[in-house]
VOLO-177633 format. One record per residue (C-alpha): residue number from 0; residue in one letter; x, y, z. Coordinates in pm, whole numbers. Example, Ala and Ser with C-alpha at 12.3 -4.5 7.8 and 13.67 -1.06 7.14 Angstrom:
BEGIN
+-----+----+--------+--------+--------+
:   i : aa :     xx :     yy :     zz :
+-----+----+--------+--------+--------+
:   0 :  A :   1230 :   -450 :    780 :
:   1 :  S :   1367 :   -106 :    714 :
+-----+----+--------+--------+--------+
This chain:
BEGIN
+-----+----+--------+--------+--------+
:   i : aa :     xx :     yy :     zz :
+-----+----+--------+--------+--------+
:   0 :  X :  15930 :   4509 :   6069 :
:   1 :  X :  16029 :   4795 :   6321 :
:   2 :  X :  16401 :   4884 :   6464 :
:   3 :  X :  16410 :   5018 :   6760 :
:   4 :  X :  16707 :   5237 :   6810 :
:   5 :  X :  16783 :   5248 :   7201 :
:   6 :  X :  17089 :   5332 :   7401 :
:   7 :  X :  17207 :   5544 :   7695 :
:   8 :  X :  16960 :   5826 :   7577 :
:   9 :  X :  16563 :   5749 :   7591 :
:  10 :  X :  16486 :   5524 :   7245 :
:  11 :  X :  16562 :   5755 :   6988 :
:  12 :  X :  16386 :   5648 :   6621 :
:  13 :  X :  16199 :   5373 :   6500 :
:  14 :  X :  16198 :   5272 :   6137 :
:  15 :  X :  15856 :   5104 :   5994 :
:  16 :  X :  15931 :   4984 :   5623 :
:  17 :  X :  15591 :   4933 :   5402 :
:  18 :  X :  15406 :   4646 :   5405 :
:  19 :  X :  15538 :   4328 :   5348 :
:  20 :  X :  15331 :   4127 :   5080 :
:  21 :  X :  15521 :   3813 :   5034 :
:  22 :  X :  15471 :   3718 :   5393 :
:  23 :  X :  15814 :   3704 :   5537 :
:  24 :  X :  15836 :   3750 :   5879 :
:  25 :  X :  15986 :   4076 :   6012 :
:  26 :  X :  16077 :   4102 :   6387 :
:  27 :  X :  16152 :   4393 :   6597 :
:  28 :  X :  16535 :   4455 :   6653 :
:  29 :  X :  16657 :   4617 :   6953 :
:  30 :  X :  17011 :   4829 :   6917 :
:  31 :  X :  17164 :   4887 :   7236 :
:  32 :  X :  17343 :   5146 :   7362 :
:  33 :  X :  17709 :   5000 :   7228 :
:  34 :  X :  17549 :   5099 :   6896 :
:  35 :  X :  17743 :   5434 :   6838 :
:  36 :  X :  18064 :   5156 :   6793 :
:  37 :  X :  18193 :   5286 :   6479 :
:  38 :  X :  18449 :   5021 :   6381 :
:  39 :  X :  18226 :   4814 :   6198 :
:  40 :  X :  18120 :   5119 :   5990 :
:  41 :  X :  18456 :   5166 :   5938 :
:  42 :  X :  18585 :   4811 :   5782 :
:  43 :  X :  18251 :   4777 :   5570 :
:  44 :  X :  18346 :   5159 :   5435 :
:  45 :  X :  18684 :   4998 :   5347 :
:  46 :  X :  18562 :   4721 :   5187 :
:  47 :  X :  18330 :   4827 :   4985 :
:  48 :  X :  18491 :   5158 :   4919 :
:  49 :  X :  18175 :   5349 :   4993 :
:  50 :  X :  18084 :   5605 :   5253 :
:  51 :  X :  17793 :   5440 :   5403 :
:  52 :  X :  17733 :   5763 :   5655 :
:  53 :  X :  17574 :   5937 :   5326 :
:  54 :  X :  17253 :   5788 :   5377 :
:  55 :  X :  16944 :   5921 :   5472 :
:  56 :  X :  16703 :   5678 :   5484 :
:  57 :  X :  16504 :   5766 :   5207 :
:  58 :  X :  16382 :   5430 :   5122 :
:  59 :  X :  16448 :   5463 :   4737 :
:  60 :  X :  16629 :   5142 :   4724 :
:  61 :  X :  16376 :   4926 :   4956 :
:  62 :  X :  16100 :   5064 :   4688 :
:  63 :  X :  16290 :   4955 :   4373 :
:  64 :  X :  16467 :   4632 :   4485 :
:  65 :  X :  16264 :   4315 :   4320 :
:  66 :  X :  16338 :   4082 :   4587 :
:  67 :  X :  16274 :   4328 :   4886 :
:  68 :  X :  15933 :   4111 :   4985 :
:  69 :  X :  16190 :   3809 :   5053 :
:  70 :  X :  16420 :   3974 :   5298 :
:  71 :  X :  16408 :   3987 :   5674 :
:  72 :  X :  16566 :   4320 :   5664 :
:  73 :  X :  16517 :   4600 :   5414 :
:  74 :  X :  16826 :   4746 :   5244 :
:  75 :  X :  16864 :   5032 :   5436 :
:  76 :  X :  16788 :   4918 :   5734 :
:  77 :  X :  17118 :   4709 :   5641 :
:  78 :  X :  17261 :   4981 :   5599 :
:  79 :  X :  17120 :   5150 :   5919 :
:  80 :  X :  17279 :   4833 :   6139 :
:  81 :  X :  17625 :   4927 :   5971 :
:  82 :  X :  17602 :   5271 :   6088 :
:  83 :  X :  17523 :   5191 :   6436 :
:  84 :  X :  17764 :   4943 :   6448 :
:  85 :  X :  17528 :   4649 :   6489 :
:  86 :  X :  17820 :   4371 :   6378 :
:  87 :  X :  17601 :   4088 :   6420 :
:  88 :  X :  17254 :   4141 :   6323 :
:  89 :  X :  17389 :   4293 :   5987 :
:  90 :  X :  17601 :   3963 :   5940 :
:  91 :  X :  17337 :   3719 :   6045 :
:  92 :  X :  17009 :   3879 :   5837 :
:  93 :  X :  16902 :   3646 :   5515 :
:  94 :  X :  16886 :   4049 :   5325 :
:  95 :  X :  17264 :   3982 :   5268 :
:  96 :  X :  17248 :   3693 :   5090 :
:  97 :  X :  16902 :   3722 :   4897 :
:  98 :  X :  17040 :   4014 :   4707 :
:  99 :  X :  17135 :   3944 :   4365 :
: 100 :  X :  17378 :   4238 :   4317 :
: 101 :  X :  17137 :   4361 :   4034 :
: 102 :  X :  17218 :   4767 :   4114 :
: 103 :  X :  16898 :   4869 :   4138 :
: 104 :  X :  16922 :   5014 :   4461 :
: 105 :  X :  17247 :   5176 :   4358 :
: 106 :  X :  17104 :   5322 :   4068 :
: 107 :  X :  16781 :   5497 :   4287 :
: 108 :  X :  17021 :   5594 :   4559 :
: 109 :  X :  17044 :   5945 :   4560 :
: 110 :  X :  17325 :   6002 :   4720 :
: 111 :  X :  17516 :   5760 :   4500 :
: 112 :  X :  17559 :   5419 :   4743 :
: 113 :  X :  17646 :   5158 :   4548 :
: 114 :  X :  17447 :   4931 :   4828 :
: 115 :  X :  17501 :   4631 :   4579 :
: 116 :  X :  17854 :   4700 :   4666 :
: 117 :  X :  17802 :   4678 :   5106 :
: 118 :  X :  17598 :   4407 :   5071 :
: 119 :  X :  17876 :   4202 :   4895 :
: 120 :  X :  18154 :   4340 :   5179 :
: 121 :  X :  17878 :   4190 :   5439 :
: 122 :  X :  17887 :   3849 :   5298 :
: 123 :  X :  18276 :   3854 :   5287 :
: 124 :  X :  18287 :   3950 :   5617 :
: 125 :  X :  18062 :   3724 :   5724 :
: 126 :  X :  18215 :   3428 :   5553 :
: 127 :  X :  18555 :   3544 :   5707 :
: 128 :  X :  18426 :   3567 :   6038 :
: 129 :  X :  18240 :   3243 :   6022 :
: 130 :  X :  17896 :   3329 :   6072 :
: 131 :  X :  17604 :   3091 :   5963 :
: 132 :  X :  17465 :   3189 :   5640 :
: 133 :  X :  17082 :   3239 :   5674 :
: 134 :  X :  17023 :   3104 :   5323 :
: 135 :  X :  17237 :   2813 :   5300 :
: 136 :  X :  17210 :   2702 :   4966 :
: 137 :  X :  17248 :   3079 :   4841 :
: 138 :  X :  17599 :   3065 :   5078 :
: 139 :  X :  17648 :   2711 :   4881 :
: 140 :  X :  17608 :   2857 :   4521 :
: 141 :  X :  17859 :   3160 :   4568 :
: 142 :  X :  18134 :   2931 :   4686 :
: 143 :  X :  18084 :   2705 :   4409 :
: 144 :  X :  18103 :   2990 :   4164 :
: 145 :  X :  18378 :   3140 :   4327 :
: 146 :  X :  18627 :   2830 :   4354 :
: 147 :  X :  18508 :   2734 :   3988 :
: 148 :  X :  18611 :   3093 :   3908 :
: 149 :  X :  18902 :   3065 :   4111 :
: 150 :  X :  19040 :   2752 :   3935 :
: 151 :  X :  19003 :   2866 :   3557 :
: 152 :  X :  18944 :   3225 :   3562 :
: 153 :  X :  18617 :   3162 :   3410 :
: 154 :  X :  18317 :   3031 :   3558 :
: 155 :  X :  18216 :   2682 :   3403 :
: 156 :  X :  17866 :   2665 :   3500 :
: 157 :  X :  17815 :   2245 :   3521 :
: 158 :  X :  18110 :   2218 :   3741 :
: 159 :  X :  17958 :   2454 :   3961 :
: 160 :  X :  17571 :   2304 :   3878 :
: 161 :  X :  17724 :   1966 :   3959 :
: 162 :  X :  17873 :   2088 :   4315 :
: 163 :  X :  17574 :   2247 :   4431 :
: 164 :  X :  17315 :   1975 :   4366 :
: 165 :  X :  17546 :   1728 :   4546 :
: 166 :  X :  17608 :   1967 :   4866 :
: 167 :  X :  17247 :   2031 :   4872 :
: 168 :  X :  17134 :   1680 :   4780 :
: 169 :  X :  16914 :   1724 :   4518 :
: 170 :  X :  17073 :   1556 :   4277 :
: 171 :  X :  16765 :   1516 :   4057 :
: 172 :  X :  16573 :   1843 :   4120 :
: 173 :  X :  16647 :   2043 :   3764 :
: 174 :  X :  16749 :   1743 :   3566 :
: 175 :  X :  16506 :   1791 :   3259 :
: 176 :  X :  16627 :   2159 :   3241 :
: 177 :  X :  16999 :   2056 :   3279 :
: 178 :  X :  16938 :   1802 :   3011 :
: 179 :  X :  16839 :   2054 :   2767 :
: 180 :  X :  17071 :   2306 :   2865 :
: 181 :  X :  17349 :   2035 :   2782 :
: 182 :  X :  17187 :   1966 :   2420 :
: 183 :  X :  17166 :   2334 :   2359 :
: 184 :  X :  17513 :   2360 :   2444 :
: 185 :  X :  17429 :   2608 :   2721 :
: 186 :  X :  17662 :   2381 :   2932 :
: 187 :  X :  17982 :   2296 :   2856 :
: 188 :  X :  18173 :   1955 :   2951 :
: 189 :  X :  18521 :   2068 :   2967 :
: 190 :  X :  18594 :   2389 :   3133 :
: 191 :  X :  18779 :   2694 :   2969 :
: 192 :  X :  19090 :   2801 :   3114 :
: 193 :  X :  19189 :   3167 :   3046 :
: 194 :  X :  19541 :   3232 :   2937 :
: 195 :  X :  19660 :   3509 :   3250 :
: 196 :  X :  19672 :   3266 :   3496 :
: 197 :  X :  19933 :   3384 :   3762 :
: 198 :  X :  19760 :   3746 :   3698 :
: 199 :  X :  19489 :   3593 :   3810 :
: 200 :  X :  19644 :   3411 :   4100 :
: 201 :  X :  19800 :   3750 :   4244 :
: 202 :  X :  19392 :   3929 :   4234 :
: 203 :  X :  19299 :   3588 :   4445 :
: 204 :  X :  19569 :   3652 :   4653 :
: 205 :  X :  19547 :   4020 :   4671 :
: 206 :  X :  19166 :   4000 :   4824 :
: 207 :  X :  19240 :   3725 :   5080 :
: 208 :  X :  19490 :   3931 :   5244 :
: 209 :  X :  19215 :   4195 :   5215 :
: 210 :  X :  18958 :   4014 :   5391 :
: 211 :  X :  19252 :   3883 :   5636 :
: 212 :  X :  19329 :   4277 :   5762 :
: 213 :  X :  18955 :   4339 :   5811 :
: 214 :  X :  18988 :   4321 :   6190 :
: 215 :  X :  19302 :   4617 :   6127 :
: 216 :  X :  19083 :   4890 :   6031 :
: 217 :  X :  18851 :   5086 :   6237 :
+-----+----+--------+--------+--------+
């Protein structure tokens, strides 16, 4: 994968990540000469309260992430699209969605990025603005989580099983390892409702208005 950086000037850089061993392909992006937008930077600074201009590029958190052979884009070449205000190539990439917000990045990034924590802002900004996840079912699974979370403060994990089989019509796929989930009582039938409930309804609320003023900052 290479990114070209072009715009009014001659081209500028280009970024070569290593080798990719799991095969996914990596195609060239172009970033043209609207790139030094800022705005973008701006609301993803905002929302995930990090000051994404730190970076240098060192690669530490491409190296370390486990699932970096399964992305289109490597972290901080994520990150590198948010700086040059490239709105839609960072919103559209499957990187965003095959992270697992494990930290390991954040952990190796030595200037102290918490890039689990962009990568999150980039899928609520992409869900806000409508954009068509890459990975579909991955899009599928955090909504089921979140509503399920949402509804009883607490995530009950067959409700949310249940949901995302049927959206993704594989009812069937997983069923021996469901069953024996159930017997172990890994899952449980009847969800658990936490006691704080219109605490919890005022966070909900709080972060939709937050994703709602995105478009103010910048």
């Amino acid at each position: 994968m290479m990114v070209h950086l072009e715009t009014d000037r001659e081209q500028d850089h280009v970024m070569e990540p290593r080798p990719n061993t799991a095969g996914m392909q990596r195609n060239p992006i172009v970033l043209q000469k609207n790139s030094w937008d800022n705005r973008f930077l701006k609301i993803i600074n905002h929302v995930s309260r990090q000051r994404i201009g730190l970076c240098w590029h060192c690669w530490s958190c491409g190296g370390g992430c486990p699932f970096s052979d399964h992305m289109d884009l490597l972290p901080n070449q994520v990150i590198r699209l948010v700086q040059l205000g490239q709105e839609e190539e960072a919103l559209t990439c499957n990187t965003i969605w095959v992270c697992v917000g494990c930290h390991t990045c954040s952990t190796q990034c030595p200037n102290s990025i918490d890039i689990a924590a962009v990568m999150d802002a980039l899928r609520q900004m992409a869900i806000r603005e409508g954009v068509r996840s890459a990975e579909t079912d991955i899009y599928r699974f955090h909504q089921y989580v979140y509503e399920s979370i949402q509804r009883h403060g607490r995530l009950n994990k067959l409700e949310a099983m249940v949901k995302f089989k049927v959206g993704t019509g594989r009812l069937l796929s997983d069923l021996d390892a469901g069953i024996k989930m159930l017997a172990r009582g890994k899952l449980e039938m009847l969800p658990q409702r936490i006691q704080g409930r219109p605490e919890l309804k005022r966070i909900f609320t709080h972060y939709d208005e937050r994703r709602r003023s995105f478009k103010s900052h910048g």
